[in-house]
C-alpha positions in Angstrom: -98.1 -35.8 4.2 -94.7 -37.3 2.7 -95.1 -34.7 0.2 -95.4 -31.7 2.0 -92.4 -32.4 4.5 -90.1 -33.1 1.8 -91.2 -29.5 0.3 -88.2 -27.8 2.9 -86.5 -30.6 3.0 -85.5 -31.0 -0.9 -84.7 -27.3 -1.2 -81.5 -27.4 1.4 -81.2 -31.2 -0.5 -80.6 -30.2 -3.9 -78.8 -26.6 -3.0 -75.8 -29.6 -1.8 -76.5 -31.5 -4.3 -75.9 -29.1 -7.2 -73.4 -27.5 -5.0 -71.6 -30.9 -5.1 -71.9 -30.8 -8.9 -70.2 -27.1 -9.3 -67.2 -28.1 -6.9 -66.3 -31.2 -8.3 -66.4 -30.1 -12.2 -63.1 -28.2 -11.7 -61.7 -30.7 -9.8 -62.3 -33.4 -12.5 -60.9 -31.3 -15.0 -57.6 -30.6 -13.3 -57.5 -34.5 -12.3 -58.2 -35.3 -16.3 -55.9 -33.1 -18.0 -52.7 -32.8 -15.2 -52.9 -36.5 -13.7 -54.6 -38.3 -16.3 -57.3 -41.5 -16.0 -56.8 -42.7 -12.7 -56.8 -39.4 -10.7 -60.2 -38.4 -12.5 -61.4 -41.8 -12.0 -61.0 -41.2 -8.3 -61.9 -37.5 -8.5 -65.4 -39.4 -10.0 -65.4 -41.8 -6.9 -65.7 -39.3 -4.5 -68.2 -36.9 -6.4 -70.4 -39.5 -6.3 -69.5 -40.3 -2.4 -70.5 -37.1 -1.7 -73.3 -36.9 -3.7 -74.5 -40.5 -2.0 -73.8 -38.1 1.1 -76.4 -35.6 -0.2 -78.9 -38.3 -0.5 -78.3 -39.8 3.0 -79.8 -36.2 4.8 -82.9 -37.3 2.6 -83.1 -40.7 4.6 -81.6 -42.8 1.9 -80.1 -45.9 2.8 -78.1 -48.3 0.3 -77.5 -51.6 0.5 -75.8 -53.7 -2.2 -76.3 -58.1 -1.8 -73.8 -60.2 -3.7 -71.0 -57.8 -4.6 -68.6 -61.2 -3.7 -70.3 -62.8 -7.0 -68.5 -60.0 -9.2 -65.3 -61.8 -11.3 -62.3 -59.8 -10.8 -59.6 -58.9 -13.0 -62.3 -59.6 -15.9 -64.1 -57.4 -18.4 -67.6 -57.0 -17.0 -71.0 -56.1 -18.3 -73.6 -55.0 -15.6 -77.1 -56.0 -16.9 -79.8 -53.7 -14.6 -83.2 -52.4 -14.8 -83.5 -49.1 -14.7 -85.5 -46.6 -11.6 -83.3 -43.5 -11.6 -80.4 -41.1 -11.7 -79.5 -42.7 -8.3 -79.1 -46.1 -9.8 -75.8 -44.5 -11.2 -74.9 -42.7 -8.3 -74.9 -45.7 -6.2 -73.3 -48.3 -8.5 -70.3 -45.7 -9.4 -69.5 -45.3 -5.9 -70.5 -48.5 -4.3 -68.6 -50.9 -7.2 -65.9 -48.6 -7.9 -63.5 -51.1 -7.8 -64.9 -52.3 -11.2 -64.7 -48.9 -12.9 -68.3 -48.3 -14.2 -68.8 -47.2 -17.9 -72.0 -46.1 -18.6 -74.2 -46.3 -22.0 -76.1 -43.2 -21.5 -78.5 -41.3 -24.1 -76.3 -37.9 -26.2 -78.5 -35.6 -24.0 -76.4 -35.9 -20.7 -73.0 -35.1 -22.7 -73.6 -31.2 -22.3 -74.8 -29.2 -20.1 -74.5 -30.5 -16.5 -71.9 -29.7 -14.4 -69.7 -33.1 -13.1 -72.3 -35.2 -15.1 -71.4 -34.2 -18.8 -67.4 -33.8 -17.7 -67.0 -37.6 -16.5 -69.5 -39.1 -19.5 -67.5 -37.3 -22.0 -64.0 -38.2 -20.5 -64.3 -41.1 -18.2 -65.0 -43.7 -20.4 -68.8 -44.0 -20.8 -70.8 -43.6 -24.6 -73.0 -41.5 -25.6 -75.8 -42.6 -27.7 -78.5 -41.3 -29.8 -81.3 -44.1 -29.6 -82.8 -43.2 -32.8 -79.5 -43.5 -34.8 -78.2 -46.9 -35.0 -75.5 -46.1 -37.0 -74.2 -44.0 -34.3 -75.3 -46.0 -31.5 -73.5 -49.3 -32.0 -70.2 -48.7 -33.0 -69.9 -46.5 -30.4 -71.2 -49.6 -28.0 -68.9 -51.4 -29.8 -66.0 -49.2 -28.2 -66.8 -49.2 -25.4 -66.7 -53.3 -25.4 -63.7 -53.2 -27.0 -62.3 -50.9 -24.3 -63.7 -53.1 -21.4 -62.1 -56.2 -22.8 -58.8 -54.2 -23.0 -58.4 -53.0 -19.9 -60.4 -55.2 -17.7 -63.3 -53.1 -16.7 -67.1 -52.8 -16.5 -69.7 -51.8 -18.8 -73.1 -50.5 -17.1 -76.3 -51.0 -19.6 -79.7 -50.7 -19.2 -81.8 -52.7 -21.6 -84.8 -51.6 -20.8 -83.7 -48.3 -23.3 -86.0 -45.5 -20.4 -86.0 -45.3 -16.9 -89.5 -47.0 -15.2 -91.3 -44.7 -13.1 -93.3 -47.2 -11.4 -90.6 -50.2 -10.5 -92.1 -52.4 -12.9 -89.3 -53.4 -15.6 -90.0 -53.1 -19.0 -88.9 -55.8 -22.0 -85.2 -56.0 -22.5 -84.0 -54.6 -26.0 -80.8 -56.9 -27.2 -78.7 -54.9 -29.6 -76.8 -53.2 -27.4 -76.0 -56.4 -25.1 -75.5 -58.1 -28.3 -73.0 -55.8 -29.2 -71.3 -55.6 -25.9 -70.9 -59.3 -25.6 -69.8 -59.9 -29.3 -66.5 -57.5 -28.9 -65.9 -58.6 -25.0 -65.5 -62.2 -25.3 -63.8 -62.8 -22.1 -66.4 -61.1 -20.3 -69.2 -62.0 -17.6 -72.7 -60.4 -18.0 -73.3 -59.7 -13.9 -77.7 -59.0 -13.5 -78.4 -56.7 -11.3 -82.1 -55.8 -9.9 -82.6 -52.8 -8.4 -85.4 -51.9 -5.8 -86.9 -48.5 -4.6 -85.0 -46.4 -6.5 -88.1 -44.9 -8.3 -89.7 -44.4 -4.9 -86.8 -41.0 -5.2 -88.8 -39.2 -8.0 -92.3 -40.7 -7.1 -93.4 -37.4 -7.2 -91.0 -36.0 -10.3 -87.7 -34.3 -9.7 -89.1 -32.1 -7.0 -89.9 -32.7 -4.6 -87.8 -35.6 -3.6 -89.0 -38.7 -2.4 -88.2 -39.4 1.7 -86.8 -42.5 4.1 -86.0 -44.5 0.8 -84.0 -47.9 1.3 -82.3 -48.5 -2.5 -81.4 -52.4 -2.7 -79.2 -53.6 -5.6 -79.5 -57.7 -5.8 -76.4 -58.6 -7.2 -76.9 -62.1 -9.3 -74.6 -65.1 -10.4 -72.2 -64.5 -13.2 -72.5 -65.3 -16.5 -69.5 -66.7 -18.9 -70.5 -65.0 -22.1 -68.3 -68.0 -23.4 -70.1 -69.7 -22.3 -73.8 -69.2 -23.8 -75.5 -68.4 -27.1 -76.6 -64.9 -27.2 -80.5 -65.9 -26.7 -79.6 -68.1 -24.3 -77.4 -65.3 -22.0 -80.2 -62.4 -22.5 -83.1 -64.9 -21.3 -81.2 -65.9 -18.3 -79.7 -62.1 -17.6 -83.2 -60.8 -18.3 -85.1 -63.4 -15.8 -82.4 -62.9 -12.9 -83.2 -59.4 -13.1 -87.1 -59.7 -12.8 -87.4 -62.2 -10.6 -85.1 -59.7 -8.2 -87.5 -57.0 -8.7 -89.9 -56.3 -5.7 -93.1 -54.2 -6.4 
């Protein structure tokens, strides 16, 4: 029944959302290459407080536990399982104080409007999985940049997105690589819940009356802890936050 409400519904839905897309791509550019990092890095913000916007006439709801735990004035390295696009949405807009760098796969660099702008030129990688020589030292940037300027690296170790809820195993090279050039940095787990339940039924139509929970875990000194130790703990805050 769900599914043949949302029909209607995620037409008008993704008409704003794409909408969204195609106003703000402009708008980032002339941010980007007039008022430099900071203006885009707002212009970024509030593309993805609209887009949250778009979500909300879908009866999304968003609610983020523990964002106090977050260091500040530290490099930081999100740790999150992985449901959807809307896990990005969410944490750019929600923990934009932190400045969210994403890891994301080569594919999103081209193509989509707003998307490939801000990956390209806001900070984020992009990697090709099955290149390893490409993949790392460009993670190995992207530490080097958070340690630098104090800000937050987003990864997903699980390497795909789960289309169930249930999280997959936890690759480590790119952690690895990430907390071996950010020394001063804190690995923050984050479990996300219900995001999946978006795209339940694919990209279209859209998933209704969805409450996306992000459980926001204690900090870890990456200092602090060998690397086997750090992954084992990131990786079991994570799971155990998971609710199927």
């Amino acid at each position: 029944m769900q599914k043949l409400i949302s029909y209607p519904i995620s037409v008008i839905y993704y008409l704003l959302f794409s909408l969204t897309l195609i106003i703000f791509h402009p708008i980032q550019w002339v941010c980007f290459n007039v008022f430099g990092y900071q203006a885009h890095k707002k212009s970024v913000d509030y593309l993805n407080f609209f887009l949250i916007k778009c979500t909300n006439l879908v009866g999304t709801r968003y609610k983020f536990d523990g964002i106090e735990r977050i260091p500040k004035n530290v490099p930081i390295i999100f740790v999150c399982n992985h449901q959807s696009m809307y896990d990005i949405i969410a944490m750019i807009w929600f923990l934009r104080r932190f400045h969210c760098k994403f890891v994301s796969k080569k594919e999103l660099g081209s193509g989509i409007p707003s998307v490939s702008y801000n990956l390209t030129h806001g900070g984020s990688v992009l990697i090709d999985r099955k290149e390893p020589k490409q993949a790392l030292p460009a993670i190995k940037g992207l530490s080097e940049y958070i340690e630098k300027y104090n800000r937050s690296a987003v990864i997903f170790p699980e390497g795909t997105r789960s289309k169930t809820g249930h999280p997959k195993p936890f690759a480590q090279s790119g952690l690895k690589i990430l907390c071996k050039y950010a020394p001063n940095a804190y690995v923050v787990p984050i479990s996300i819940n219900n995001s999946w339940k978006m795209v339940k039924f694919g990209f279209f139509p859209v998933g209704l009356g969805n409450r996306l929970t992000f459980a926001i875990h204690n900090p870890l000194k990456v200092s602090e802890f060998d690397f086997e130790e750090l992954i084992e703990k990131a990786e079991s805050a994570v799971v155990k936050g998971i609710k199927i």
